[in-house]
C-alpha positions in Angstrom: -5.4 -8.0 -2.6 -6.9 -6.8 0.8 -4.4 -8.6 3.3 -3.4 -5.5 5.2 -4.8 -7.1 8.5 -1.6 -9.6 8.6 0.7 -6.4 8.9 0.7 -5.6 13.1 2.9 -5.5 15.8 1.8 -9.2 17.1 3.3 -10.2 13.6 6.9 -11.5 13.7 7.4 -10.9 10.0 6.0 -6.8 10.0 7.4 -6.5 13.8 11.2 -7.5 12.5 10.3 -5.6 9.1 9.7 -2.3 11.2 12.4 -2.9 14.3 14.8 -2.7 11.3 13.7 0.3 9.3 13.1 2.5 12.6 16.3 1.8 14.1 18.3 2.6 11.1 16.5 5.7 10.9 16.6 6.3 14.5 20.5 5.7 14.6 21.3 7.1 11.3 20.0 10.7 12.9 21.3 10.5 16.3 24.6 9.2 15.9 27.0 9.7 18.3 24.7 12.0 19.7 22.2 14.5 19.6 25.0 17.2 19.6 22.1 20.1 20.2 20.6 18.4 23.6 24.2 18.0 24.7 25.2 21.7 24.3 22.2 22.6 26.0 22.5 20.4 28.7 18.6 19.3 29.1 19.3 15.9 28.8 17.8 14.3 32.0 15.2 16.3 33.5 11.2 15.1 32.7 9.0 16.8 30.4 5.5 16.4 28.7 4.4 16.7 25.5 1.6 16.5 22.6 1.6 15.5 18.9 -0.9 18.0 17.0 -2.7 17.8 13.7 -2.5 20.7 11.5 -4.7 19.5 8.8 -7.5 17.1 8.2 -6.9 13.2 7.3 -6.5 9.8 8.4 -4.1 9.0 10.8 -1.6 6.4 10.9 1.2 5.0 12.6 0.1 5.0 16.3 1.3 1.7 17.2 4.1 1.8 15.8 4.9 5.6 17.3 4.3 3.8 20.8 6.3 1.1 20.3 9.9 3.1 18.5 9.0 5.7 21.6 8.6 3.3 24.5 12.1 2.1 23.4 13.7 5.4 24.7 11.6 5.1 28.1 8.9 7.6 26.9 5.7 7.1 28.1 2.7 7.5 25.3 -1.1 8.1 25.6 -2.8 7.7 22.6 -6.0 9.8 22.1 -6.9 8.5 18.3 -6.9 4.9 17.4 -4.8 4.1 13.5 -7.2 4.2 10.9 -9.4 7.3 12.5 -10.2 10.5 11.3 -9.0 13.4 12.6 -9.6 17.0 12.0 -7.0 20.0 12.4 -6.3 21.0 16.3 -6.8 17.4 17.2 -4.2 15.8 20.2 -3.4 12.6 18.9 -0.9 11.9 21.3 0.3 13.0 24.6 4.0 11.9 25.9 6.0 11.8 28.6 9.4 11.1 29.5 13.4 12.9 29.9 13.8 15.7 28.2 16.6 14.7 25.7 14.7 11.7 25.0 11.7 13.7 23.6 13.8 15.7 21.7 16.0 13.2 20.1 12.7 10.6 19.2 11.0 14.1 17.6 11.7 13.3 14.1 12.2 10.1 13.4 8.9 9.6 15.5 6.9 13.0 13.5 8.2 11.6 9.6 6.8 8.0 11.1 3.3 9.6 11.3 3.6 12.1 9.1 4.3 9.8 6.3 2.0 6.9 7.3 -0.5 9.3 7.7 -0.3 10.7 4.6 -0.7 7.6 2.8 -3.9 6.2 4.5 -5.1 9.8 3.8 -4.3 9.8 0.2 -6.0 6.2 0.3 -8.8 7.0 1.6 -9.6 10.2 -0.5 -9.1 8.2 -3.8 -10.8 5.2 -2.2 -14.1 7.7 -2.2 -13.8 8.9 -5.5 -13.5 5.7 -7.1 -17.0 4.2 -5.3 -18.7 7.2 -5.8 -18.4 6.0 -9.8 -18.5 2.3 -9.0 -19.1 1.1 -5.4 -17.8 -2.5 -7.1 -14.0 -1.0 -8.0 -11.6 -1.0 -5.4 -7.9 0.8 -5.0 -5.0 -0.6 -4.4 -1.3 0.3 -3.9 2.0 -1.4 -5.4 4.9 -2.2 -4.4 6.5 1.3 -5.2 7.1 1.4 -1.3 10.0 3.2 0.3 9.1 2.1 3.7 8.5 -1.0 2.7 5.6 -3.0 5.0 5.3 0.1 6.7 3.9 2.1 4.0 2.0 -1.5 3.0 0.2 -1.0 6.6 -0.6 2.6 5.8 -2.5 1.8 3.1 -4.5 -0.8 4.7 -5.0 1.6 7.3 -6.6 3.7 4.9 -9.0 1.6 3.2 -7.3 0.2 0.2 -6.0 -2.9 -0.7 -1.8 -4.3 -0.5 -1.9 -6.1 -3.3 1.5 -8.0 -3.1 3.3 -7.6 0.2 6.6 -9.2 -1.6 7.6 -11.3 -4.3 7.0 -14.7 -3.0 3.1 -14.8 -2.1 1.2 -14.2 -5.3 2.2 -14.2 -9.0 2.7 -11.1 -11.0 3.5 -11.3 -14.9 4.7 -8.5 -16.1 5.9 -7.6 -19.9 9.6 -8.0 -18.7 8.6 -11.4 -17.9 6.3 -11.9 -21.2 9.1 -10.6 -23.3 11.5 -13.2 -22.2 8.7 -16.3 -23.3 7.7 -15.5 -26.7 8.0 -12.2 -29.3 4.6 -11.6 -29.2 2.1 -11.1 -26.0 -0.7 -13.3 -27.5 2.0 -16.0 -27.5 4.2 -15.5 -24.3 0.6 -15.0 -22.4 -0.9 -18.4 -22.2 2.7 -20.0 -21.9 2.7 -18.1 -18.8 -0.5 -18.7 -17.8 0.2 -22.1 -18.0 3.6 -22.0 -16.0 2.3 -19.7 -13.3 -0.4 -22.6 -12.4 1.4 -25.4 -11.4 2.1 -22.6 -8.3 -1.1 -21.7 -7.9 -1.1 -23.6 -4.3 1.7 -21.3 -3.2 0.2 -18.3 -4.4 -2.4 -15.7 -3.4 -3.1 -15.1 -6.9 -1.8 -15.3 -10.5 -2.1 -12.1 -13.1 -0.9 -11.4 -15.8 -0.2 -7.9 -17.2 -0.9 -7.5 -20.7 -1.1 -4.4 -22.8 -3.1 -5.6 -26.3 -7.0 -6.8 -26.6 -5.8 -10.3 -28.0 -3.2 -9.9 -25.2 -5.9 -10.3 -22.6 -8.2 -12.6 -24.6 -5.1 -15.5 -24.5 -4.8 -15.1 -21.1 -8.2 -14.8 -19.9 -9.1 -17.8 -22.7 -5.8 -20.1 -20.8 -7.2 -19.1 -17.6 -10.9 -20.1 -18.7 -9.0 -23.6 -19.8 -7.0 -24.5 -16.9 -10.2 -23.9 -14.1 -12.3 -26.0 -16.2 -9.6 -28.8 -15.9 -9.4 -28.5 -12.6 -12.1 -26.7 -10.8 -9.3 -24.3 -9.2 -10.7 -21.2 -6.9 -6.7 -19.2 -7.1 -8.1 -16.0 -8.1 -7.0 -14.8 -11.9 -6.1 -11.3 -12.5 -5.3 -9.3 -15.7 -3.3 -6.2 -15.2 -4.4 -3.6 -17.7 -1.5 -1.7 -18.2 -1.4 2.1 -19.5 -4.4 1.0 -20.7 -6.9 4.4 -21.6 -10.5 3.9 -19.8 -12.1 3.9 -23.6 -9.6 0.9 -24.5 -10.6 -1.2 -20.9 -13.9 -0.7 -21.9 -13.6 -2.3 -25.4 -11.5 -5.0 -23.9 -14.0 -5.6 -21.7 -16.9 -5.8 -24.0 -14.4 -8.4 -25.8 -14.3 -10.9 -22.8 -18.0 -10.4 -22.0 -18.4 -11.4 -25.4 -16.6 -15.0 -25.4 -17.5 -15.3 -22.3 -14.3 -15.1 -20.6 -15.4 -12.1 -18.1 -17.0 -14.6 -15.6 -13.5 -16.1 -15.3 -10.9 -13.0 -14.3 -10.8 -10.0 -12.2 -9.8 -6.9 -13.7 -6.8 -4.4 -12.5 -6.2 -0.8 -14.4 -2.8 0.4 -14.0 -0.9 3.2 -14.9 -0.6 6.8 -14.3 -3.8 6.5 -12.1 -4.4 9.7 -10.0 -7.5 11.6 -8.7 -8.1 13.2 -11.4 -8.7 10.3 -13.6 -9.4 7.5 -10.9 -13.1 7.9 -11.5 -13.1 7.4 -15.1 -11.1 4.3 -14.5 -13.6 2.9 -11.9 -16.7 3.9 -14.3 -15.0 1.5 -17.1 -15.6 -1.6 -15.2 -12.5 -2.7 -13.5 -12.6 -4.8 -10.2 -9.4 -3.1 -8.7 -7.7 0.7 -10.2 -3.7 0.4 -8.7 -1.6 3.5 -8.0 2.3 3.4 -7.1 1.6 7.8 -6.0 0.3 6.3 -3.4 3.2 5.2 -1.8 5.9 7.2 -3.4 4.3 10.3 -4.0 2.0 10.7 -1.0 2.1 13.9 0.7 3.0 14.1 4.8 0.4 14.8 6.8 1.0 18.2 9.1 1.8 17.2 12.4 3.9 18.9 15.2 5.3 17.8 18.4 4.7 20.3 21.0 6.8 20.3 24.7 
């Protein structure tokens, strides 16, 4: 679940991902113009400039700041490398180029690394709590991603995992799928199981969500049976959905019992926040996921100053 290293610039896939998303945005909020630069008439004249931090965090987004900026012929120094930590007053970039330019680039280029920021920030806070309880629990996002492999890279950038980057490179069972196998999760959990492994060359990794005790003791006892068979490393996961920290525990307790622990990795899910992120990681689980993450996370306070 920890495959945000993929997700740079160098990368076709992520740069085409980003070109896309940037220039919509970019072109979306200047078109036909930037109607206040033209009234003014500071269009082409050079100027300098710095982006500020206003509060404490991780910062995020530098690279791809240079790169949407050195598209308009702005020049960019970066002071703070992504993934650093940065306290208020700090210059995190200093930028030079025509005066329109600057001015036009401010926001789309600011709500880039405002909202990357904020994301590895929020990450990283949550990634603390959690290994203060249990330095063996990790956090990870979802795919609840507005930016899409942008806000993937922020969390990465943060210290916490991507889980899936997309649908096609690991397989995710979730009760939508479940329902459509069988009535019953005990029943639709092991057909899955079964199904999702003749693709386990093509994927990352298989889980399963389940929401019952007996849900997760079918799939962790199908899982248990199909390595046996064939000596398989694909990791299994079992998504413990809305799932209280009391009820992991018991379930857990459960597959320790028959044996079955040895043979998944556990996810709690749902409604995880940092107020309750801790409990979760004290029940045992090998990964706690949060969708606020991504589409909740709060901007980090940054200004552009000319």
């Amino acid at each position: 679940m920890f495959r945000g290293a993929s997700l740079h610039l160098e990368n076709p896939e992520y740069l085409q991902a980003a070109r896309a998303f940037l220039d919509e945005l970019l072109l979306e909020d200047t078109r036909p113009r930037d109607l206040t630069v033209a009234a003014l008439g500071i269009g082409s004249e050079r100027a300098a400039g710095r982006i500020l931090a206003k509060q404490t965090g991780i910062v995020a987004g530098i690279a791809e700041y240079r790169w949407l900026l050195g598209r308009g012929g702005i020049s960019v120094k970066a002071l703070t490398r992504d993934g650093d930590a940065i306290q208020r007053g700090d210059v995190l970039l200093e930028i030079e180029g025509e005066r329109g330019a600057l001015l036009s680039y401010e926001r789309v280029g600011l709500n880039l690394l405002q909202r990357m920021s904020g994301i590895a920030t929020m990450t990283h806070n949550l990634q603390q709590r959690v290994r203060r309880r249990n330095p063996a629990t990790s956090v990870v996002g979802t795919r609840k991603t507005p930016w899409g492999l942008l806000d993937k890279r922020a969390l990465h950038l943060g210290g916490g995992g991507t889980h899936r980057l997309g649908l096609g490179d690991a397989i995710l069972v979730k009760n939508n799928h479940l329902a459509l196998l069988a009535g019953r999760e005990e029943e639709a959990a092991p057909i899955a199981v079964r199904r999702a492994w003749c693709f386990r060359e093509s994927a990352v990794f298989i889980e399963v969500e389940v929401r019952s005790k007996a849900g997760a003791v079918a799939a962790a006892a199908t899982f248990r049976q199909l390595r046996k068979e064939d000596y398989s490393n694909c990791p299994c996961w079992l998504l413990l959905d809305n799932a209280a920290p009391h009820e992991i525990r018991d379930i857990l307790q459960t597959l320790r019992a028959d044996h079955l622990l040895e043979d998944v990795l556990i996810e709690g899910s749902g409604n995880i926040s940092e107020a309750n992120a801790e409990e979760y990681a004290a029940s045992g689980v090998d990964a706690v996921s949060s969708g606020a993450l991504t589409h909740s996370a709060r901007a980090l306070d940054l200004s552009q100053k000319l």
